[in-house]
Wavefront OBJ file of the C-alpha trace (Angstrom):
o trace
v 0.000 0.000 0.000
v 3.054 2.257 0.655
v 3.720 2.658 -2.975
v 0.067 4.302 -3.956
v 1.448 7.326 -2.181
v 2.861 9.432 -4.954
v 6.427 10.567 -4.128
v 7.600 13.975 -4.935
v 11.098 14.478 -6.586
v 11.862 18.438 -6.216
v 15.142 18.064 -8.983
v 12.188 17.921 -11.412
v 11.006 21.462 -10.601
v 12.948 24.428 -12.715
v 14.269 27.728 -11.255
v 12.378 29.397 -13.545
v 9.151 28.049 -12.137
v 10.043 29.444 -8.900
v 10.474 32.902 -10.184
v 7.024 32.875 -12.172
v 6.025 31.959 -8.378
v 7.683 34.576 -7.141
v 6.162 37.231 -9.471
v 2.626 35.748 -8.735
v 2.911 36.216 -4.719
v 4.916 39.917 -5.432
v 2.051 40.505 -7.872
v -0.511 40.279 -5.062
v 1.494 41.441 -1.690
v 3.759 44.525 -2.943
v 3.543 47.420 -3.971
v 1.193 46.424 -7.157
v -1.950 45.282 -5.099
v -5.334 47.123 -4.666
v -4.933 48.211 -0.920
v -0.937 49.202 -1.114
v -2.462 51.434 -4.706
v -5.303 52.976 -2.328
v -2.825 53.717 0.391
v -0.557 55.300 -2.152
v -2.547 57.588 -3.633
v -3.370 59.584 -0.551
v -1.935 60.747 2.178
v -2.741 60.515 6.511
v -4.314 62.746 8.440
v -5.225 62.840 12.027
v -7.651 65.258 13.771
v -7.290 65.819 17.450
v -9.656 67.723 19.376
v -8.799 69.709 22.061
v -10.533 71.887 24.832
v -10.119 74.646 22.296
v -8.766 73.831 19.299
v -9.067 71.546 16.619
v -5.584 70.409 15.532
v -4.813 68.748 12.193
v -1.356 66.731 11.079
v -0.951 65.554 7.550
v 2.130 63.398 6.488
v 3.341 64.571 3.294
v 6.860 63.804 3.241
v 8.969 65.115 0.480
v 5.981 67.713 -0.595
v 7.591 71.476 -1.036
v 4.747 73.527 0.601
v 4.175 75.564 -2.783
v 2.798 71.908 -3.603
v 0.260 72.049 -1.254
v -2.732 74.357 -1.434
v -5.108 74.196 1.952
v -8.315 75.969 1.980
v -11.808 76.338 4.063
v -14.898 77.404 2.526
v -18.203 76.855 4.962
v -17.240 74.203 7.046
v -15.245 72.469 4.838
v -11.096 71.974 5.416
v -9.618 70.902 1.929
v -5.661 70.104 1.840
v -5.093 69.457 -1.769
v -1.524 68.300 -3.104
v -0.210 68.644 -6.802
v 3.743 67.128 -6.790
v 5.559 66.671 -10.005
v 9.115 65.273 -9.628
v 10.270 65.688 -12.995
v 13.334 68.623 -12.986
v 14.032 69.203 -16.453
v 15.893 72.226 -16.490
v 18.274 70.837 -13.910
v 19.563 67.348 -15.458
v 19.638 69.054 -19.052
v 23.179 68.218 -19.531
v 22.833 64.543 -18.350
v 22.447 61.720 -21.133
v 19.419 59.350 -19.591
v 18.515 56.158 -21.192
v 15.705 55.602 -18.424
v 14.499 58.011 -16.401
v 11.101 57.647 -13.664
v 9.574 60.473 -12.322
v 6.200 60.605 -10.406
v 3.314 62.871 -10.588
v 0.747 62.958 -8.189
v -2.193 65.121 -7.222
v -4.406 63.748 -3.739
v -6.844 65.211 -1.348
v -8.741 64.731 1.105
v -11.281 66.917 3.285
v -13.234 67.180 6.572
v -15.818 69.048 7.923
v -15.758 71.701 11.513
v -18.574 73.306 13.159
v -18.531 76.288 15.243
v -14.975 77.429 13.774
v -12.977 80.618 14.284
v -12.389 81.247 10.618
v -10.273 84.273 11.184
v -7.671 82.650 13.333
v -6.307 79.483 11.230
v -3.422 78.763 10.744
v -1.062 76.553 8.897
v 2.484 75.306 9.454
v 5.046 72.693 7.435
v 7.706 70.989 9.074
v 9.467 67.897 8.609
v 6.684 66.688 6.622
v 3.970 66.978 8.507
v 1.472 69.690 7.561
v 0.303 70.942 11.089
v -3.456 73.399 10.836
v -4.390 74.751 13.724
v -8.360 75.616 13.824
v -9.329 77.538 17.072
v -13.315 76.508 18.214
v -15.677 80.156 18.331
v -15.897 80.714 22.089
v -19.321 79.848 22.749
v -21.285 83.084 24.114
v -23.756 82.737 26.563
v -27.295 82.128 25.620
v -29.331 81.826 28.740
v -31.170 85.166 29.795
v -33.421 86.667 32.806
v -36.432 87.682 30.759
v -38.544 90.010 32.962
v -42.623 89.843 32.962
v -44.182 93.152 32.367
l 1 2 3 4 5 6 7 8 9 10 11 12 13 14 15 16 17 18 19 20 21 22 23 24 25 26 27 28 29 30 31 32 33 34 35 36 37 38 39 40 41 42 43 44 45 46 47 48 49 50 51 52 53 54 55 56 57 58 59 60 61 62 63 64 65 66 67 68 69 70 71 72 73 74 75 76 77 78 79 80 81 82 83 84 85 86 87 88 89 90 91 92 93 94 95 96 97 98 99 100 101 102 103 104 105 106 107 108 109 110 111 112 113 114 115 116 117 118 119 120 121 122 123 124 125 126 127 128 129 130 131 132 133 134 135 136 137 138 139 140 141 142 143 144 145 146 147 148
């Protein structure tokens, strides 16, 4: 009965196959797949309230700030990035015979009540795009209404 169980010789198995495995599991776990593509094309943000502030980090490492372009319009924060990498006037003299360069434009945008529009402000440093976005002091509503 021992010799129904079909015995695997591994000297029969090319390189090459492995590769073409190889290419198949890269294909679906690097940089290529769906989620990794997602995760690419935008950046993170985190929001942290505090008692009187809303404060907002971006990570947009390697992004010049005259790349980035942040705006509020009724309620709405919008950081919008447009990076191009390609430097043609500076590698004019070199001879290329493949060159990559990356462009890439992402936002993303979020939503505040009861904002001091007057007072943002916006700061870049080390990558991280830091907005601060005081809250409106909340005046007192609550009145003594006297009876005639």
């Amino acid at each position: 009965m021992t010799n129904l169980i079909p015995r695997r010789s591994y000297r029969l198995v090319s390189p090459r196959f492995n590769e073409f495995n190889n290419f198949i599991d890269n294909f679906f776990k690097d940089s290529y797949s769906f989620d990794n593509a997602i995760q690419a094309s935008t950046f993170k943000v985190d929001v942290e309230d505090k008692d009187d502030m809303y404060v907002v980090e971006a990570e947009l490492p390697g992004i010049d700030k005259e790349d980035i372009d942040v705006q509020y319009d009724e309620g709405r924060l919008s950081i919008m990035v447009n990076h191009d990498e390609s430097k043609e006037e500076e590698d004019e003299e070199r001879n290329f015979i493949h060159r990559e360069r990356r462009t890439s434009s992402m936002s993303r945008s979020m939503y505040f009540e009861n904002i001091d529009e007057e007072n943002l402000e916006a700061n870049l440093e080390n990558g991280i795009l830091t907005i601060s976005i005081p809250k409106q002091v909340k005046q007192e509503t609550k009145r003594k209404i006297t009876i005639n």
